[in-house]
Each structure stands twice: as structure tokens, then as C-alpha cells.
C-alpha positions as a printed Julia matrix, in Angstrom:
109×3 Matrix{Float64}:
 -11.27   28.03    3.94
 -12.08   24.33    4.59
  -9.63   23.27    1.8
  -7.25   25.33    3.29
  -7.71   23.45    7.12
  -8.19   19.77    5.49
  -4.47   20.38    3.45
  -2.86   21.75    6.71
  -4.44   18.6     8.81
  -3.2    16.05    6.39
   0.22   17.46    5.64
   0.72   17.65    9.32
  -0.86   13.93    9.71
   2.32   11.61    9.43
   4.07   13.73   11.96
   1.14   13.07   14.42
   0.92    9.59   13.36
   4.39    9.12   13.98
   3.96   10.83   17.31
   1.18    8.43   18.07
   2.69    5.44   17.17
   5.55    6.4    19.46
   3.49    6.46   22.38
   1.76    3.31   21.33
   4.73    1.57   21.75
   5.79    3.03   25.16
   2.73    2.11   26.83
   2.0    -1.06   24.64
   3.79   -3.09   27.01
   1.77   -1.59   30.02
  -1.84   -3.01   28.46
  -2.96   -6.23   30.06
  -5.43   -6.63   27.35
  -4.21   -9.24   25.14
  -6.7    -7.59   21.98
  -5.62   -4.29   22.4
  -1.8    -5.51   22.16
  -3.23   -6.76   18.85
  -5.23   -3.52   17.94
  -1.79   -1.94   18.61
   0.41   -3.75   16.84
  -1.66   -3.46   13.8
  -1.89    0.36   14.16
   1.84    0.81   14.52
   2.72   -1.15   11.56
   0.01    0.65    9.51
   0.87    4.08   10.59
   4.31    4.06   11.9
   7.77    4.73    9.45
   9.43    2.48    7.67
  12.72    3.03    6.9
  12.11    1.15    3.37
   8.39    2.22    2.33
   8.67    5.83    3.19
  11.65    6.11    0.41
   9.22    4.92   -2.47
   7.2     6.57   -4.01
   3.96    4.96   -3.37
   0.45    5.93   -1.48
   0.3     5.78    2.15
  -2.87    4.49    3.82
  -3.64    8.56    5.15
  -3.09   10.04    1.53
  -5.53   11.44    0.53
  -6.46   10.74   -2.92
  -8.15   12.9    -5.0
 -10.04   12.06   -8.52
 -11.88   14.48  -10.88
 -15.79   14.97  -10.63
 -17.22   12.42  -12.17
 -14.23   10.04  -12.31
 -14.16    6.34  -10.33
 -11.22    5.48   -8.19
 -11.79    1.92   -9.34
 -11.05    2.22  -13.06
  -8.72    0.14  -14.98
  -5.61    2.26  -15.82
  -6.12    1.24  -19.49
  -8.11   -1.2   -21.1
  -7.53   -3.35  -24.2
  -9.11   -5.75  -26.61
  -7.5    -8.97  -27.13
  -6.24   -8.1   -30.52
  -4.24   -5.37  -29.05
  -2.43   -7.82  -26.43
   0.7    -9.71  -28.0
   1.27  -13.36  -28.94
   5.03  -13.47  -28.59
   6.09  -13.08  -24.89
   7.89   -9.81  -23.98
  12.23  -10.37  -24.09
  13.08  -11.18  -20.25
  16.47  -10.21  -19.11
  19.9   -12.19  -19.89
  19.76  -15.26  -17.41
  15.87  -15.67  -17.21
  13.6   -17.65  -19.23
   9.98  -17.97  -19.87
   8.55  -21.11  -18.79
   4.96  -22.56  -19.5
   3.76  -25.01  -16.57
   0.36  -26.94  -16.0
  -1.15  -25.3   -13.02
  -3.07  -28.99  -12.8
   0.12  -31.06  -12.86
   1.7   -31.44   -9.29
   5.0   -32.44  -10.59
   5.4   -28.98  -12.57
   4.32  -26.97   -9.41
């Protein structure tokens, strides 16, 4: 029943968010406190649409992520030993080049 209540609330969530972040702006303008402009801002550009993020397919800050029992969120996707990591640099496209530069050398940055 909870499951049921928590997937309704966050399917329904960037709607409301959206809805929210419409409002912000309306009355954003109407605050005379100078942090809570800030505070706003920040919310609308975590929270509102984009016309360009909202076609990828990425995680949004609400999404709800879900892991198996036992599993850590933090985990490397894969892990390898050195020996399994090529020498030879991966092919770049036609028109690019690999380039090796000293990170300590100010005339090569």
C-alpha cells in the first residue's frame, strides 16, 4: 500500500515541481529578500524544465533510485587490474589526434 502511494507521489512529482517553479518565478520578483532571490533561483534551475536535459536520458535530482538489498549506490561500475587496461591509446575519430602534454610545463598548457 505504501509502495503503491510513494510511486503515485513521485510520478506525479515533476508536474508539481514544475507547478512550483512556476509560481517561484511569478512572485520571485515580489521578494525583497536578496537570499531568498538566491534560494530561488537555485530551486528553479534545479527543479524547473529544461528544454535540453529533459530529452536525455539521464537521472533527475527527484528520481528516485533504487538498488538491490545489500548493494552500494557508490560502487564502481566495473573494476579492473592494470593488466586488463591497454597500452596503445583507443583510435580517435578522422581529424583528431592524441596528444601527450606536461601538466608541469606552462608553455604546453
Amino acid at each position: 500500500m505504501l509502495d503503491h502511494h510513494l510511486k503515485q507521489s513521485f510520478e506525479s512529482l515533476p508536474k508539481n515541481l514544475n507547478n512550483l517553479c512556476t509560481i517561484l518565478r511569478k512572485n520571485k520578483d515580489n521578494e525583497d529578500n536578496y537570499r531568498g532571490k538566491k534560494a530561488l533561483d537555485k530551486m528553479i534551475a534545479m527543479f524547473g524544465s529544461h528544454d535540453f536535459w529533459d530529452t536525455q536520458p539521464v537521472q533527475r535530482c527527484y528520481d528516485l533510485v533504487k538498488t538491490p538489498v545489500g548493494e552500494d549506490f557508490n560502487e564502481p561500475v566495473e573494476q579492473k587490474n592494470v593488466a586488463d587496461i591497454p597500452t596503445e591509446p583507443l583510435p580517435l575519430p578522422e581529424g583528431f589526434e592524441w596528444s601527450v602534454i606536461n601538466l608541469q610545463d606552462d608553455n604546453q598548457l
